[in-house]
RODREN-932508 format. One record per residue (C-alpha): residue in one letter; x, z, y; residue number from 1. Coordinates in pm, whole numbers. Example, Ala and Ser with C-alpha at 12.3 -4.5 7.8 and 13.67 -1.06 7.14 Angstrom:
2
<r aa="A" c1="1230" c3="780" c2="-450" i="1"/>
<r aa="S" c1="1367" c3="714" c2="-106" i="2"/>
//
This chain:
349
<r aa="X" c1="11220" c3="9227" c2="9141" i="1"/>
<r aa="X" c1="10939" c3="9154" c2="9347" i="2"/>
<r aa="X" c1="10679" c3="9471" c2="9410" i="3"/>
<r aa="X" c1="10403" c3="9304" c2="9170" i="4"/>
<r aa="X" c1="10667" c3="9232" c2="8899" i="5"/>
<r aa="X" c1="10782" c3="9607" c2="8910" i="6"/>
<r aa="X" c1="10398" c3="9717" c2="8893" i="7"/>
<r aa="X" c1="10378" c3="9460" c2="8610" i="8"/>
<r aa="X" c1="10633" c3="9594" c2="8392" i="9"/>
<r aa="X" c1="10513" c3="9959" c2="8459" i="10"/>
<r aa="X" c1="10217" c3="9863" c2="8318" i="11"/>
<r aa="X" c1="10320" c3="9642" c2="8056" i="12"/>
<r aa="X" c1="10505" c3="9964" c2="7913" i="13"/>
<r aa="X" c1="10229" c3="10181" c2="7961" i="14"/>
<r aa="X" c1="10389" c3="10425" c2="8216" i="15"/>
<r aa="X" c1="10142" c3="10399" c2="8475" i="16"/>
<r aa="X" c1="9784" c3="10220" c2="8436" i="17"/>
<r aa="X" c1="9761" c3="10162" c2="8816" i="18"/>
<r aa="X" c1="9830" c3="10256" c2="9168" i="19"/>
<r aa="X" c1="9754" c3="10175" c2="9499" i="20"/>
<r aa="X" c1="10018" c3="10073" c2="9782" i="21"/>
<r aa="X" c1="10039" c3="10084" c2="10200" i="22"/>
<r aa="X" c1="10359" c3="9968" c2="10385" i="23"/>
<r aa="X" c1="10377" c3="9924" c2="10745" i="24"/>
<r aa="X" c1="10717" c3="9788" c2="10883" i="25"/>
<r aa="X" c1="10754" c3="9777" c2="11251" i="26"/>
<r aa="X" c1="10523" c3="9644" c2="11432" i="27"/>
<r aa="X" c1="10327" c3="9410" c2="11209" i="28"/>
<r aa="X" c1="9983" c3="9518" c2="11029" i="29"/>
<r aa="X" c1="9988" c3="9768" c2="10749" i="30"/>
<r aa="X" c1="9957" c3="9617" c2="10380" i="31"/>
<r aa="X" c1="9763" c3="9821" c2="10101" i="32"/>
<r aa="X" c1="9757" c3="9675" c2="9800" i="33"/>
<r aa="X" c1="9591" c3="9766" c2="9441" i="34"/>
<r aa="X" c1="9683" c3="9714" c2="9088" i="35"/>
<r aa="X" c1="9534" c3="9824" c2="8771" i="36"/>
<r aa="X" c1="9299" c3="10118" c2="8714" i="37"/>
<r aa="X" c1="9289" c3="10473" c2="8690" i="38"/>
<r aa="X" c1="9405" c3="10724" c2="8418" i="39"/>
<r aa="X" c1="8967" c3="10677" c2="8368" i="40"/>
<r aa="X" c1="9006" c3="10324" c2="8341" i="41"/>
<r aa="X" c1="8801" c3="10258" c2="8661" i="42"/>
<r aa="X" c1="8965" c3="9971" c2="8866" i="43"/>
<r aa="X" c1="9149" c3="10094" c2="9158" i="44"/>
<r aa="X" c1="9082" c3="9927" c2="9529" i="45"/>
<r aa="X" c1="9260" c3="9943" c2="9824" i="46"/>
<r aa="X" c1="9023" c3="10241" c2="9962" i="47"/>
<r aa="X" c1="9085" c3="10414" c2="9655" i="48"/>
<r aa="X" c1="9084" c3="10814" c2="9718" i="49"/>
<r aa="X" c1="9351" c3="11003" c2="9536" i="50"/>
<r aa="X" c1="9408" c3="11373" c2="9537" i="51"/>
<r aa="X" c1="9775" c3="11336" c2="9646" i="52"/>
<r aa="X" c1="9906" c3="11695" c2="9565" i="53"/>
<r aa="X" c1="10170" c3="11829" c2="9757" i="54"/>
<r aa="X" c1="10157" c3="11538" c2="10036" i="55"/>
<r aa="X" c1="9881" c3="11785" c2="10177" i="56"/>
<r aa="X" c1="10178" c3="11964" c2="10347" i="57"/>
<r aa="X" c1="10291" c3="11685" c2="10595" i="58"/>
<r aa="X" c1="9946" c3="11782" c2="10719" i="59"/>
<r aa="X" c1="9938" c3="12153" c2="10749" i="60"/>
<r aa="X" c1="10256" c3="12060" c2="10910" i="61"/>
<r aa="X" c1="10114" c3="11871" c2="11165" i="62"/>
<r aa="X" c1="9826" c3="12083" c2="11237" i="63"/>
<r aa="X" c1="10057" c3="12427" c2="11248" i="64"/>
<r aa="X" c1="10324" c3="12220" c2="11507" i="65"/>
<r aa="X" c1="10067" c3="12117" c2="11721" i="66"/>
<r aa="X" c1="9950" c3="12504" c2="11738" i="67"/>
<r aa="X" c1="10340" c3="12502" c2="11847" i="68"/>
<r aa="X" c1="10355" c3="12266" c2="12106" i="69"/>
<r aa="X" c1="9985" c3="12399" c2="12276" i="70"/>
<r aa="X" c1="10182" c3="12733" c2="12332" i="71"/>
<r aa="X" c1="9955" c3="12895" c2="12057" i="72"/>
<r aa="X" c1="10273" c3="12951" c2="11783" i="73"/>
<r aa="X" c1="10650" c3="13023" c2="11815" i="74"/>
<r aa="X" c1="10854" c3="12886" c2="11529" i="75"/>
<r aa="X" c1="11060" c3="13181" c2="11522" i="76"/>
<r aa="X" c1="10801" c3="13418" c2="11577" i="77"/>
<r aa="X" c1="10759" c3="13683" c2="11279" i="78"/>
<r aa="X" c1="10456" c3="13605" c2="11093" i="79"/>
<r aa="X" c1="10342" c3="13945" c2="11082" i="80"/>
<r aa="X" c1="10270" c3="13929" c2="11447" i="81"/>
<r aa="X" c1="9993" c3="13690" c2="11331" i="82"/>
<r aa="X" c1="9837" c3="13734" c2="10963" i="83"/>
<r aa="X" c1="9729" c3="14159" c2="10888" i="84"/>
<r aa="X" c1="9790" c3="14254" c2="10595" i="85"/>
<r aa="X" c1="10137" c3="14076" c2="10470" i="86"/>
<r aa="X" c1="10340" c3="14230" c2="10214" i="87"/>
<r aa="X" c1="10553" c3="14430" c2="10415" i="88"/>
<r aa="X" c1="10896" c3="14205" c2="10326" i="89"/>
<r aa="X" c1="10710" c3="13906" c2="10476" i="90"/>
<r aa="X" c1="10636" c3="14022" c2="10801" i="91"/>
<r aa="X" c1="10970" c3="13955" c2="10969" i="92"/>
<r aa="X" c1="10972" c3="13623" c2="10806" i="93"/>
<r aa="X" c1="10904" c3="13292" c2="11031" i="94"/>
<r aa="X" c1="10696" c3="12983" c2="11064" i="95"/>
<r aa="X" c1="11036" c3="12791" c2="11052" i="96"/>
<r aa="X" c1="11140" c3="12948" c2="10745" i="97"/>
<r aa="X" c1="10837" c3="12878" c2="10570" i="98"/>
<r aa="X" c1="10809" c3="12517" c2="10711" i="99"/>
<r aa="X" c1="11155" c3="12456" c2="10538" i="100"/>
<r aa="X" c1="11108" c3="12668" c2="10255" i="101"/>
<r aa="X" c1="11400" c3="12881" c2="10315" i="102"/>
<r aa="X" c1="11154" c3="13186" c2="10359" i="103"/>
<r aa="X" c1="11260" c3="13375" c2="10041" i="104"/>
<r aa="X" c1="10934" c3="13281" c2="9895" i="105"/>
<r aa="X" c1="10875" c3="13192" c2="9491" i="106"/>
<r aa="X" c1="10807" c3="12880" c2="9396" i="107"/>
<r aa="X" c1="10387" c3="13024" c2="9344" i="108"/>
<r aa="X" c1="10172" c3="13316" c2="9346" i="109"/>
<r aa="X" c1="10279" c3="13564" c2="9058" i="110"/>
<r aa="X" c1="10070" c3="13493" c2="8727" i="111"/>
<r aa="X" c1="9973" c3="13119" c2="8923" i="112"/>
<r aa="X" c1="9759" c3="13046" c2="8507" i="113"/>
<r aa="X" c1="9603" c3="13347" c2="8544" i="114"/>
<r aa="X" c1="9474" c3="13346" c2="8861" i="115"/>
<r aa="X" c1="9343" c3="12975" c2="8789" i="116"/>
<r aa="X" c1="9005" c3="13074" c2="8630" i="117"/>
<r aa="X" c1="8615" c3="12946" c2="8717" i="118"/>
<r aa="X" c1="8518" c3="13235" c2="8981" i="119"/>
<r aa="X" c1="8817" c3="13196" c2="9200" i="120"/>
<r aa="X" c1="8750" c3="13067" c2="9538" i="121"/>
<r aa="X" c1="9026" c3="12984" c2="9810" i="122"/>
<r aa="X" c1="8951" c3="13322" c2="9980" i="123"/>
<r aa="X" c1="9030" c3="13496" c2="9668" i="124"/>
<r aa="X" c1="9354" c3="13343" c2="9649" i="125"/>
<r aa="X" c1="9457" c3="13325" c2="10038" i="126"/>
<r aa="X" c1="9404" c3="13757" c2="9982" i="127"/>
<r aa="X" c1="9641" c3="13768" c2="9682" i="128"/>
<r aa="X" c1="9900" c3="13568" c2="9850" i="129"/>
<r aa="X" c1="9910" c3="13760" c2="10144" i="130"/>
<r aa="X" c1="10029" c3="14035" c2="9936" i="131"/>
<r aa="X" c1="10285" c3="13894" c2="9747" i="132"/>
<r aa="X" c1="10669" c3="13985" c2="9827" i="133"/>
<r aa="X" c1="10895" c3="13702" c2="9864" i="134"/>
<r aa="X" c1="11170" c3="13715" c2="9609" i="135"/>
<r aa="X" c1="11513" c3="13698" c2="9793" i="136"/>
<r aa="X" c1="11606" c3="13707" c2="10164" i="137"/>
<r aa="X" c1="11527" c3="13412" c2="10421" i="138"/>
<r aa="X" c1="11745" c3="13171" c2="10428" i="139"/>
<r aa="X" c1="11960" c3="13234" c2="10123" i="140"/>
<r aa="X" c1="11883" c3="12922" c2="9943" i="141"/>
<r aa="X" c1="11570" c3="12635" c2="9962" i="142"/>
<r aa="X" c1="11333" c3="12696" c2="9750" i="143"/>
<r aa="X" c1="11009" c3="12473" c2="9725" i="144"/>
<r aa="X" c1="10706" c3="12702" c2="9822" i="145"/>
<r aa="X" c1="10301" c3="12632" c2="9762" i="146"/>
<r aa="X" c1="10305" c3="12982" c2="9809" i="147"/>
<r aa="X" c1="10476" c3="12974" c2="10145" i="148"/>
<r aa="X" c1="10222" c3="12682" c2="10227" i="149"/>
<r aa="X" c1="9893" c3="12890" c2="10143" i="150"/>
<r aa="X" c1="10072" c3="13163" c2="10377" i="151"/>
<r aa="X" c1="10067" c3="12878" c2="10660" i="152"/>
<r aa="X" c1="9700" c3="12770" c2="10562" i="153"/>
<r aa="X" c1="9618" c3="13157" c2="10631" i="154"/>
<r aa="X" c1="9792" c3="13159" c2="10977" i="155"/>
<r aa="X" c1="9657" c3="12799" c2="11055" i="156"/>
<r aa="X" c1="9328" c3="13003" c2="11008" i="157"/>
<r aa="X" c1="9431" c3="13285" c2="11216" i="158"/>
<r aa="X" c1="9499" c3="13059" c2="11530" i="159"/>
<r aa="X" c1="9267" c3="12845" c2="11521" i="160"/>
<r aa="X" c1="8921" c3="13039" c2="11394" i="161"/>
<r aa="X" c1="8838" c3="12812" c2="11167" i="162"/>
<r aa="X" c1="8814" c3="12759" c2="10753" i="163"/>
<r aa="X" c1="9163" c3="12579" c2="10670" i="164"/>
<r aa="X" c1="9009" c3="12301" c2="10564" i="165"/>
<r aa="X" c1="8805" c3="12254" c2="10882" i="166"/>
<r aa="X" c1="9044" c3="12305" c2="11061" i="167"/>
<r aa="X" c1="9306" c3="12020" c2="10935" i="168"/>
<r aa="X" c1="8946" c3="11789" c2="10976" i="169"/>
<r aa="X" c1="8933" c3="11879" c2="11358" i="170"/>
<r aa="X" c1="9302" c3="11872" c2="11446" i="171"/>
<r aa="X" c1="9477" c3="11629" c2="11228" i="172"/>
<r aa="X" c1="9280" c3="11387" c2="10993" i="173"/>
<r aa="X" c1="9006" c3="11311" c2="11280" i="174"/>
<r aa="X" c1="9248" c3="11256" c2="11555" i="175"/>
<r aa="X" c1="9468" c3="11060" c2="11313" i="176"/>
<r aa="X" c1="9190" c3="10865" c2="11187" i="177"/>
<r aa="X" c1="9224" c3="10940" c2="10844" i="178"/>
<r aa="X" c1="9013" c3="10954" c2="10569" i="179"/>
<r aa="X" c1="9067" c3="11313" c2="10411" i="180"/>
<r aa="X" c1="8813" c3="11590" c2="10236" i="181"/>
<r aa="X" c1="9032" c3="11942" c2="10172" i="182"/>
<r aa="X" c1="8723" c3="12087" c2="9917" i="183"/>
<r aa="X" c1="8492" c3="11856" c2="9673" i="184"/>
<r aa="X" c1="8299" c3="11620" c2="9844" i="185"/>
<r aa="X" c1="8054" c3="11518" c2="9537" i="186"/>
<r aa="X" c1="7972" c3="11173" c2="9769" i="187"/>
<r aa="X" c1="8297" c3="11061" c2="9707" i="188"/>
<r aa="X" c1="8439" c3="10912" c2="9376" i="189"/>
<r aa="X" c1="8772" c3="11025" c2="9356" i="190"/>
<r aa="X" c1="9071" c3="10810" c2="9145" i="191"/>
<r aa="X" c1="9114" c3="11031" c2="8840" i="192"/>
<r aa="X" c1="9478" c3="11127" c2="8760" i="193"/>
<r aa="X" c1="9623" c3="11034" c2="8381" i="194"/>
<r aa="X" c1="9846" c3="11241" c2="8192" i="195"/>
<r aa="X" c1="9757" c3="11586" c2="8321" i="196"/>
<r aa="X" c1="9992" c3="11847" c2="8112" i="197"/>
<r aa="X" c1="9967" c3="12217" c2="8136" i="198"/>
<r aa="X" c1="9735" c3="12496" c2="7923" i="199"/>
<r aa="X" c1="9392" c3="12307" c2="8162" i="200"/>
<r aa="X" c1="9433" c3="11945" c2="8069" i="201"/>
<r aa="X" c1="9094" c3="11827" c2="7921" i="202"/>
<r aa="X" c1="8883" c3="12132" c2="8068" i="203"/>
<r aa="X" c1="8678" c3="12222" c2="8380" i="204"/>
<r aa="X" c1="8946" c3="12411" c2="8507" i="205"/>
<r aa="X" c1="9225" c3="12034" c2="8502" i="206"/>
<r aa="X" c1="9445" c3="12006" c2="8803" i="207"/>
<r aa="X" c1="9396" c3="11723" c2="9019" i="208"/>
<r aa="X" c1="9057" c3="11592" c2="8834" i="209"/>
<r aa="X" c1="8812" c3="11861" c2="8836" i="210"/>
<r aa="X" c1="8558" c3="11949" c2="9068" i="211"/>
<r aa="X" c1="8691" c3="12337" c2="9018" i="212"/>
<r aa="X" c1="9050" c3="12234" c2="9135" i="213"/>
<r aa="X" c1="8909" c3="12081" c2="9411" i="214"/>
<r aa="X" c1="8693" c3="12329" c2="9544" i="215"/>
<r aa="X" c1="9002" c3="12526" c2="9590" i="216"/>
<r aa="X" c1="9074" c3="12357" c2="9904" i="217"/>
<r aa="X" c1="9419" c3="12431" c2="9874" i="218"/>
<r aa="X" c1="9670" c3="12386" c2="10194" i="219"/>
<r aa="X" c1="9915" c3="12332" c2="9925" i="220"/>
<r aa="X" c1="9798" c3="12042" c2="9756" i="221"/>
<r aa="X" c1="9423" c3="12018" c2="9788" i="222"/>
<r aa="X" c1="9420" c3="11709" c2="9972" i="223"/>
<r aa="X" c1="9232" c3="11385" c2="9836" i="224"/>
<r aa="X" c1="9297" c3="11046" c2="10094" i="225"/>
<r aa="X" c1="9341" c3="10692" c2="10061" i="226"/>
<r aa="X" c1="9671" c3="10540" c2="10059" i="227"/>
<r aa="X" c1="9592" c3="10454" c2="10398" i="228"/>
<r aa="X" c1="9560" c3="10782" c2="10501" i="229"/>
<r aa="X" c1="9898" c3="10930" c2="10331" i="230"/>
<r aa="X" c1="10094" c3="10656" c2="10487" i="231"/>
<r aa="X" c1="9934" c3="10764" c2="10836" i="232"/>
<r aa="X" c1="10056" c3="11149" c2="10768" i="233"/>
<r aa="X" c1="10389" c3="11037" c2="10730" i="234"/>
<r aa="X" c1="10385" c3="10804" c2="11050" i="235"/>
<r aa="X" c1="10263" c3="11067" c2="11251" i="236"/>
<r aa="X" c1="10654" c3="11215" c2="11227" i="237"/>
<r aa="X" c1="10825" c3="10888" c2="11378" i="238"/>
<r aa="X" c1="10975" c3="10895" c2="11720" i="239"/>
<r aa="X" c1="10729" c3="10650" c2="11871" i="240"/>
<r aa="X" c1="10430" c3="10881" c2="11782" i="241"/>
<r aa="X" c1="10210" c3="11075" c2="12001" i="242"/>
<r aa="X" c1="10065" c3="11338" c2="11760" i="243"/>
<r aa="X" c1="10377" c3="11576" c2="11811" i="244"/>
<r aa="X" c1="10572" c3="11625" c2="12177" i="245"/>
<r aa="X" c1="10877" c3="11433" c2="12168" i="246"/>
<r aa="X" c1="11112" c3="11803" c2="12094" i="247"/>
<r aa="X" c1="10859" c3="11858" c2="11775" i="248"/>
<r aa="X" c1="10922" c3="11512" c2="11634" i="249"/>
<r aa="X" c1="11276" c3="11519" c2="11624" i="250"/>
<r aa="X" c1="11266" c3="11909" c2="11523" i="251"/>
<r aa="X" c1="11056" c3="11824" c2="11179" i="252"/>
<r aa="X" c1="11295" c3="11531" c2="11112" i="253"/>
<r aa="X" c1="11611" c3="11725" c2="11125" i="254"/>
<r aa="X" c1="11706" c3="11905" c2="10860" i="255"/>
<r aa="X" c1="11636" c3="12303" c2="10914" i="256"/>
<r aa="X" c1="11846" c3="12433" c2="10624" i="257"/>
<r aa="X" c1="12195" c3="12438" c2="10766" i="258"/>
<r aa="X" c1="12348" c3="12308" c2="10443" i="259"/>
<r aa="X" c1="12154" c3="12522" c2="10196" i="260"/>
<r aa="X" c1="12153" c3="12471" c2="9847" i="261"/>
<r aa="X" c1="11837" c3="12441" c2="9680" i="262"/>
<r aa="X" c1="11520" c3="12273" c2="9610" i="263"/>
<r aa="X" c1="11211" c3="12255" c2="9330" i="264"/>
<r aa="X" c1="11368" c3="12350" c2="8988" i="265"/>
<r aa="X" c1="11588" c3="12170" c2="8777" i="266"/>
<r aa="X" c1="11716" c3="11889" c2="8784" i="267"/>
<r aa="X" c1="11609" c3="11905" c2="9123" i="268"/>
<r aa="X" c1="11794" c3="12130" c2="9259" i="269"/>
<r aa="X" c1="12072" c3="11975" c2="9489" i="270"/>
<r aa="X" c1="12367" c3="12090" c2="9649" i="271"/>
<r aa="X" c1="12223" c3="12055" c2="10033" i="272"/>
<r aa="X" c1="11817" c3="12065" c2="9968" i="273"/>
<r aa="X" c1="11758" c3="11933" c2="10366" i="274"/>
<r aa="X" c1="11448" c3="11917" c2="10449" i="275"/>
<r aa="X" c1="11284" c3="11926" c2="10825" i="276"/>
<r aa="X" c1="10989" c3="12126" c2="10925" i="277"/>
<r aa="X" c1="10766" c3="11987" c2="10656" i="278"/>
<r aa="X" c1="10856" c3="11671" c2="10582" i="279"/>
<r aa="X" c1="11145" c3="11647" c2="10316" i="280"/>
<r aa="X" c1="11524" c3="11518" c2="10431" i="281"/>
<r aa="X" c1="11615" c3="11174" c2="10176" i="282"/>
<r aa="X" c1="11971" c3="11325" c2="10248" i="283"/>
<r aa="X" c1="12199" c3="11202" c2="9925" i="284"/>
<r aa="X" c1="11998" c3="11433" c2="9683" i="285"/>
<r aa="X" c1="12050" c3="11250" c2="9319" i="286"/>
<r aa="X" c1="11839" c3="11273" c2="9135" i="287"/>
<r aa="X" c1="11552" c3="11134" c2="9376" i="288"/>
<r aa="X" c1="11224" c3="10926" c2="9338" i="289"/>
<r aa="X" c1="11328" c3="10679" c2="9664" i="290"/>
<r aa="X" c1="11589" c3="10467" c2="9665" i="291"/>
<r aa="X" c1="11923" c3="10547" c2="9782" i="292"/>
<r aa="X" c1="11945" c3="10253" c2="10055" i="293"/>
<r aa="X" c1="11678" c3="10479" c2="10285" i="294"/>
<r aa="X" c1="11899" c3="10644" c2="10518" i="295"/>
<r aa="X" c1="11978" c3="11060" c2="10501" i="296"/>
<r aa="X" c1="11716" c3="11104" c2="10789" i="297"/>
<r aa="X" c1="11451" c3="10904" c2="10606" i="298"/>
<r aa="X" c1="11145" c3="11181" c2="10524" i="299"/>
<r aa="X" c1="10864" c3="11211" c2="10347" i="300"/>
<r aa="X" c1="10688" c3="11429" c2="10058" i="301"/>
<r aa="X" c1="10588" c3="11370" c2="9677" i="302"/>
<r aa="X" c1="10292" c3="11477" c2="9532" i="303"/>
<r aa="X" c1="10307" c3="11611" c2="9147" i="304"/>
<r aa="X" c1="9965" c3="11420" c2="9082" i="305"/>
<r aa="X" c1="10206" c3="11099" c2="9123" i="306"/>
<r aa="X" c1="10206" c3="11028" c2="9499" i="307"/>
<r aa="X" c1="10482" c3="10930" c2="9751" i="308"/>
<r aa="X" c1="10454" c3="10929" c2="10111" i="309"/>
<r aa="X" c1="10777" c3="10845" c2="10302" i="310"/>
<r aa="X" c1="10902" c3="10659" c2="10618" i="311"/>
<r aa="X" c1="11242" c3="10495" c2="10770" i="312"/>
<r aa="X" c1="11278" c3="10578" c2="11123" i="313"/>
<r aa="X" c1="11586" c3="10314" c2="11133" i="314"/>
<r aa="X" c1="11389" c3="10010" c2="11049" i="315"/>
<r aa="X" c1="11045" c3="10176" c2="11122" i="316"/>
<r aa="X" c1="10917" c3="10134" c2="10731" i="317"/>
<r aa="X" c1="10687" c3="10369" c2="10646" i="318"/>
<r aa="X" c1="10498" c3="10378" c2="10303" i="319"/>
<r aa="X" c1="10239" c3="10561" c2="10029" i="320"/>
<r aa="X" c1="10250" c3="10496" c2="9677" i="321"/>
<r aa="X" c1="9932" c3="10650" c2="9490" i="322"/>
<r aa="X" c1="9968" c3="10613" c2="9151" i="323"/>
<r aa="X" c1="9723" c3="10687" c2="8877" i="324"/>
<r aa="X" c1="9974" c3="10910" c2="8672" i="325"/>
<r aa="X" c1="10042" c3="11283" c2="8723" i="326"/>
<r aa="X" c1="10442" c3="11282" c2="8789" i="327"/>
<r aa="X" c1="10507" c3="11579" c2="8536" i="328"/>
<r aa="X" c1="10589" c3="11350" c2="8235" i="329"/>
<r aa="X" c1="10889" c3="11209" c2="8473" i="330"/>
<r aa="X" c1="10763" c3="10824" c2="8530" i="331"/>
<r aa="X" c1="10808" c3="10879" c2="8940" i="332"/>
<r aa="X" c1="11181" c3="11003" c2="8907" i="333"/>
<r aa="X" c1="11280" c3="10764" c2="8696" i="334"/>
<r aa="X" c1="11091" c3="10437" c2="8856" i="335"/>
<r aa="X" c1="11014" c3="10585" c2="9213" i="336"/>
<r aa="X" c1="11335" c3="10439" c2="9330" i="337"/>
<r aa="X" c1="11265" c3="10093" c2="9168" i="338"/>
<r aa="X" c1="10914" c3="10119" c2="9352" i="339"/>
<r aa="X" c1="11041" c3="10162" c2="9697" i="340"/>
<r aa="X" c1="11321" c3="9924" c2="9651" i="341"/>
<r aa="X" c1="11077" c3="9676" c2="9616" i="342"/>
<r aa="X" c1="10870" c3="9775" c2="9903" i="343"/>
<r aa="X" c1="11192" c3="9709" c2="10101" i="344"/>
<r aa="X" c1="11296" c3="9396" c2="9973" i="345"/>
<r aa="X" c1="10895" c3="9249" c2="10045" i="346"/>
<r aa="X" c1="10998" c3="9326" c2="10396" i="347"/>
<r aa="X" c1="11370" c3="9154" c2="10433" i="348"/>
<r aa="X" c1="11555" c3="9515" c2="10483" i="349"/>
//
């Protein structure tokens, strides 16, 4: 099936009411394309801006392994050399291990609902975090970490001297020319997410939609781009960049878990959870929202608000789907494969 006719039926069946796609392969312009409307109804465009969850770490990624190549960070330094104040258990632990999520970390901040309430400010939460205590050893299994990830917003902070948020602005999204706000920016309309589930849906405190959640700023999933922009996160991780030194690039691509077990919850939890330093390793994890003919050393990140980001160092693809669905009710497992399938058939691979 052709990308539109996969899109089509999608809609047709009422699984997603639109999204907005970028594809890039080799050297040839990028495409970004637009179907259907938001979980608002609003029509989506091609400069659509989505709050794309979780695809916010490919850039605290970037921004921490520059700090790394400007001699400013060690990966295997301990982090309590850096950030006061760390629970005691996570000061021997590393900006590697927390990169690949084999830090020992939980999955969130203890009582994550509770904490979620009008008042709380990313300060507030960056000082909670800093005291939590991982829950196992390093490197015992991979477990996906937002927690880990607000630790490395807080040491991103540290280093540089700057708000998180400001700081991914100056060193990542302007060099990279992207279009990205970590915070609300009320002069931008933002692509509102359907299907939110979870104890906030339909209040001022909703993931994804609300000016609240977005005030958070979080390092962890705060960040609202344009497909345009998530495609360029991902691209800044192929050999042929120049964001990263040559020794970074191929460091974040290969997997950093040594064959550990592990990643999100089930059913996605794998026997080898690879993943790199930030992006995530395609390896042959099944179940998986891209399709199985992108090599193991493909990479990339998801976004829970329904957001893919992923590239294909072999054939230099890269690719961002944004779609107007939050992934919890299971449409970007099932039909993320089928989606980026079809993005490699347009091309001929």
């Amino acid at each position: 099936m052709t990308l539109a006719s996969t899109i089509s039926l999608l809609q047709s069946t009422s699984l997603l009411p639109g999204v907005v796609v970028a594809y890039q392969y080799g050297y040839h312009d990028p495409i970004v394309q637009a179907f259907g409307v938001d979980g608002a109804g609003t029509a989506l465009s091609t400069d659509s801006v989505f709050p794309v969850a979780s695809v916010t770490k490919l850039a605290i990624a970037l921004a921490l392994l520059h700090q790394v190549d400007r001699g400013t960070l060690s990966l295997d330094m301990p982090i309590g050399t850096i950030l006061p104040g760390l629970h005691v258990e996570a000061q021997t632990r590393t900006l590697r291990q927390l990169l690949s999520h084999t830090s020992g970390y939980g999955m969130d901040v203890t009582n994550k609902e509770g904490r979620h309430a009008i008042g709380l400010t990313w300060e507030l939460l960056r000082a909670d975090c800093l005291v939590e205590a991982p829950q196992t050893e390093p490197n015992r299994h991979v477990q996906y970490s937002n927690l880990a990830y607000i630790i490395l917003g807080a040491i991103l902070e540290r280093v540089t001297g700057l708000r998180c948020a400001d700081a991914l602005t100056q060193t990542v999204f302007r060099p990279l020319g992207i279009r990205g706000w970590l915070g609300y920016n009320p002069d931008i309309a933002h692509a509102i997410i359907g299907d939110i589930r979870g104890v906030h849906r339909g209040t001022e405190l909703e993931t994804f939609n609300s000016p609240f959640w977005r005030s958070l700023a979080l390092p962890s999933g705060g960040l609202c781009t344009d497909a345009h922009g998530a495609m360029t996160l991902v691209q800044a991780f192929l050999p042929s960049g120049s964001f990263l030194s040559d020794e970074l690039t191929s460091g974040a691509t290969t997997d950093q878990t040594h064959g550990l077990a592990g990643g999100f919850m089930k059913p996605l939890w794998w026997e080898h959870g690879s993943w790199g330093l930030g992006p995530e390793l395609r390896g042959n994890k099944m179940p998986h929202w891209v399709d199985v003919a992108f090599p193991p050393h493909s990479f990339g990140h998801s976004g829970a608000s329904g957001m893919i980001a992923w590239a294909d160092p072999d054939n230099r693809l890269s690719l961002a789907i944004l779609g107007a669905r939050a992934a919890d009710g299971g449409w970007l497992l099932r039909h993320g494969p089928a989606l980026t399938k079809a993005i490699r058939d347009e091309v001929g691979i």
